[in-house]
C-alpha positions as MATLAB code, in Angstrom:
seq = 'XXXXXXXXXXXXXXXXXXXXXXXXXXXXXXXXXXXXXXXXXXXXXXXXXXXXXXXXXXXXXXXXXXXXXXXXXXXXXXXXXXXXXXXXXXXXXXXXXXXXXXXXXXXXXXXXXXXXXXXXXXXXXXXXXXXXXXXXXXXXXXXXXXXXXXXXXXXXXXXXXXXXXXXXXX';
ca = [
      88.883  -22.795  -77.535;
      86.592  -25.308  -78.558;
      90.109  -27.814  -79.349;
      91.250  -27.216  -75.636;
      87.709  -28.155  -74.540;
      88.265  -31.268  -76.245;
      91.091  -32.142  -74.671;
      90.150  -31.314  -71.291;
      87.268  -33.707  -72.273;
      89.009  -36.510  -73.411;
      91.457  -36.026  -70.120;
      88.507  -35.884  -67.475;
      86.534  -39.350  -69.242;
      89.385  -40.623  -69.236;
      90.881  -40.523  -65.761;
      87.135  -40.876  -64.439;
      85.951  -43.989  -65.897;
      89.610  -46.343  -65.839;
      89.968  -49.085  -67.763;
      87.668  -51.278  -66.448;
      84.271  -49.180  -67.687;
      86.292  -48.953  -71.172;
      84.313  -52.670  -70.624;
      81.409  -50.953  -70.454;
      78.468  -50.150  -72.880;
      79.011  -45.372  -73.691;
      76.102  -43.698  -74.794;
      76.509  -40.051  -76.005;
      73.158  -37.938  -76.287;
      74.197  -34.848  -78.083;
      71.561  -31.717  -78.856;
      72.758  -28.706  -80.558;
      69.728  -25.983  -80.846;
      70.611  -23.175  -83.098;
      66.815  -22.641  -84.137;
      64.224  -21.504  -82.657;
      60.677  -21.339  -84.147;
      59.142  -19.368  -81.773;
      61.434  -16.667  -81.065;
      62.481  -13.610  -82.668;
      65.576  -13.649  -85.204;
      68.083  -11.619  -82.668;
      67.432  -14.563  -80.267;
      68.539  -17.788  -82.684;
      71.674  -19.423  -82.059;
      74.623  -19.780  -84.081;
      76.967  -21.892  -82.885;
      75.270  -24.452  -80.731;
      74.715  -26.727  -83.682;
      78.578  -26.716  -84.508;
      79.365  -27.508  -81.476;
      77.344  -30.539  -80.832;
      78.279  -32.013  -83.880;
      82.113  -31.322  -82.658;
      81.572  -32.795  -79.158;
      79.485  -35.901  -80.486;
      82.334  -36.853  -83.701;
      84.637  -36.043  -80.700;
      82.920  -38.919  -78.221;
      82.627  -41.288  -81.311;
      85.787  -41.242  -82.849;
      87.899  -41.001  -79.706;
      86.099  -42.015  -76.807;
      83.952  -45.476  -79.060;
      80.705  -44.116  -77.690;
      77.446  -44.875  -79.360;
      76.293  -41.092  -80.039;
      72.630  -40.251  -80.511;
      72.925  -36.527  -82.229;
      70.321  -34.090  -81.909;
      70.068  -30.568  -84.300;
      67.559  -28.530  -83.643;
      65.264  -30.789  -82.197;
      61.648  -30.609  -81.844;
      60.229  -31.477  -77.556;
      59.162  -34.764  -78.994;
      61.875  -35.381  -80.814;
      64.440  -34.421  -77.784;
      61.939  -36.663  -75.317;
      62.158  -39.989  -77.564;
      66.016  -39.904  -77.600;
      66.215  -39.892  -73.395;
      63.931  -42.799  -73.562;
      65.999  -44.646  -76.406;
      68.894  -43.716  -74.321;
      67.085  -45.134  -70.887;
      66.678  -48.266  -72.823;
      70.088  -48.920  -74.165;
      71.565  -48.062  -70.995;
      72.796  -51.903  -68.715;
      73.844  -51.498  -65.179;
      77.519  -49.985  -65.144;
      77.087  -48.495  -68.826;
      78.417  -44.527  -69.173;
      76.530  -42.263  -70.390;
      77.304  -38.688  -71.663;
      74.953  -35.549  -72.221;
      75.882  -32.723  -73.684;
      73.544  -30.087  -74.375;
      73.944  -26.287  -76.100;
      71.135  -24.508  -76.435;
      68.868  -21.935  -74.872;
      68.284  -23.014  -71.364;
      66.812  -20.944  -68.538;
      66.484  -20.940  -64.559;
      63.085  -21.249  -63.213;
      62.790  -21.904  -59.291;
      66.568  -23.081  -58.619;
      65.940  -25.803  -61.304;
      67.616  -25.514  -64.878;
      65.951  -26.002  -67.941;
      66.719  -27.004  -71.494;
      64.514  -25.559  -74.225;
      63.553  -27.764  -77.553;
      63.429  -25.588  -80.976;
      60.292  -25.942  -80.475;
      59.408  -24.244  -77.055;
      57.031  -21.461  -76.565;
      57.496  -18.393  -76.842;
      58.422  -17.141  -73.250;
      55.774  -14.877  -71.595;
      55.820  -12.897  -68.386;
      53.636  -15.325  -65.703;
      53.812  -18.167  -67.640;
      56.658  -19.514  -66.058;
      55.392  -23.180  -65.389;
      54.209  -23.061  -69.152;
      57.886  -23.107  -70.139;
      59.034  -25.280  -67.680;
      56.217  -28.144  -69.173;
      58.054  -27.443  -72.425;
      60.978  -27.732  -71.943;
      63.655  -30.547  -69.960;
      65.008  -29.994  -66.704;
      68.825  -30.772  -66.870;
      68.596  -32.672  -62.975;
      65.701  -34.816  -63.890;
      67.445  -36.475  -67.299;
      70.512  -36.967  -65.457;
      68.762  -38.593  -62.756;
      66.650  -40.597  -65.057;
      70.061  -41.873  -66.788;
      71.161  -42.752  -63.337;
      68.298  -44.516  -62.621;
      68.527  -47.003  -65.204;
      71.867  -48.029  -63.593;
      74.639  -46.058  -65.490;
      77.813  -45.923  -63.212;
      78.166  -43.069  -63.873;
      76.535  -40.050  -65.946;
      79.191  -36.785  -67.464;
      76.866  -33.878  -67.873;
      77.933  -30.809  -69.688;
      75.096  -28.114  -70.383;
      76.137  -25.218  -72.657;
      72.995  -23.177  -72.712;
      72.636  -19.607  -73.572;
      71.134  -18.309  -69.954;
      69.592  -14.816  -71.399;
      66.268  -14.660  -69.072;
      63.561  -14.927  -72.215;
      60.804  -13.868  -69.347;
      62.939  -10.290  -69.401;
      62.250   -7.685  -71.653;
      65.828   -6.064  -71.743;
      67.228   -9.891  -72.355;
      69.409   -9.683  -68.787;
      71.295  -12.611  -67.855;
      68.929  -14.476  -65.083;
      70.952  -15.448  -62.247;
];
C-alpha cells in the first residue's frame, strides 16, 4: 500500500510542478507522531513514524527535496521547523507537508496534535486547539512566503479524543 502511495506521489509532483519548478528551491517538512505523552497506551501510534520516514527518504532521494524530518515532536519543536521552513522558502520554491499523526476536527478547522499535546478534556476544546497546529493555517503560512505552490498530505488518526467511546468525529 504504502509502495503504490509512493508512486502515485512521485506521479502527481511530478506532472504538477513541470520542468521548469524542477528550477526551483523543494522543501519537505515531514512529522511522524507515534508517541504521545499525555495519552493513554491504547491511544499511541504505531505506524505514523514509519511512514514519515518513508515519505521524507521518498521526497529526498527521488524528488531532490531538502527534507526537514520530524519524529515525535514536541509543539515547540513542530513550531520552529514551519518557521525554518518559512525562511528557506524564495518566491516560486515548492514546498511539501506531510503529516501522520493524531489530528482532530474542532469547528470545521483541522488540527494536528504535537506528542506533546494535552490530554483532551470534554469543554476544553479551544485548549487543544492552542496546542496543537491547524493544517489550513501552515499551508497558508507556506503560501504566504511565496511558494508556487504548496502539496499537502495529512494522515492523521481522526478518533474524536473529546469522546469517551473513541468514535470517529466527523
Amino acid at each position: 500500500m504504502f509502495r503504490l502511495l509512493s508512486y502515485v506521489l512521485l506521479a502527481l509532483l511530478l506532472t504538477s510542478i513541470g520542468q521548469p519548478a524542477f528550477a526551483a528551491k523543494r522543501i519537505a517538512l515531514v512529522v511522524g507522531n507515534n508517541l504521545y505523552e499525555n495519552f493513554p497506551d491504547f491511544r499511541q501510534l504505531k505506524k505514523a513514524v514509519n511512514d514519515a520516514k518513508a515519505i521524507g527518504e521518498t521526497l529526498k532521494t527521488d524528488l531532490a527535496f531538502d527534507v526537514r524530518l520530524l519524529v515525535d515532536s514536541s509543539y515547540s519543536d513542530f513550531n520552529l521547523a514551519i518557521k525554518q521552513v518559512e525562511a528557506d522558502i524564495e518566491p516560486g520554491s515548492v514546498v511539501f507537508f506531510y503529516f501522520s499523526g493524531h489530528g482532530v476536527a474542532i469547528n470545521g478547522a483541522n488540527y494536528l496534535l504535537p506528542s506533546d499535546v494535552p490530554q483532551p478534556v470534554v469543554g476544553e476544546e479551544q485548549r487543544l486547539a492552542g496546542a496543537s497546529f491547524a493544517a489550513e493555517q501552515v499551508i497558508a503560512r507556506f503560501q504566504k512566503k511565496g511558494a508556487k505552490a504548496v502539496f499537502a498530505v495529512l494522515d492523521a488518526c481522526r478518533d474524536n479524543p473529546l469522546a469517551r467511546n473513541l468514535a470517529r468525529s466527523m
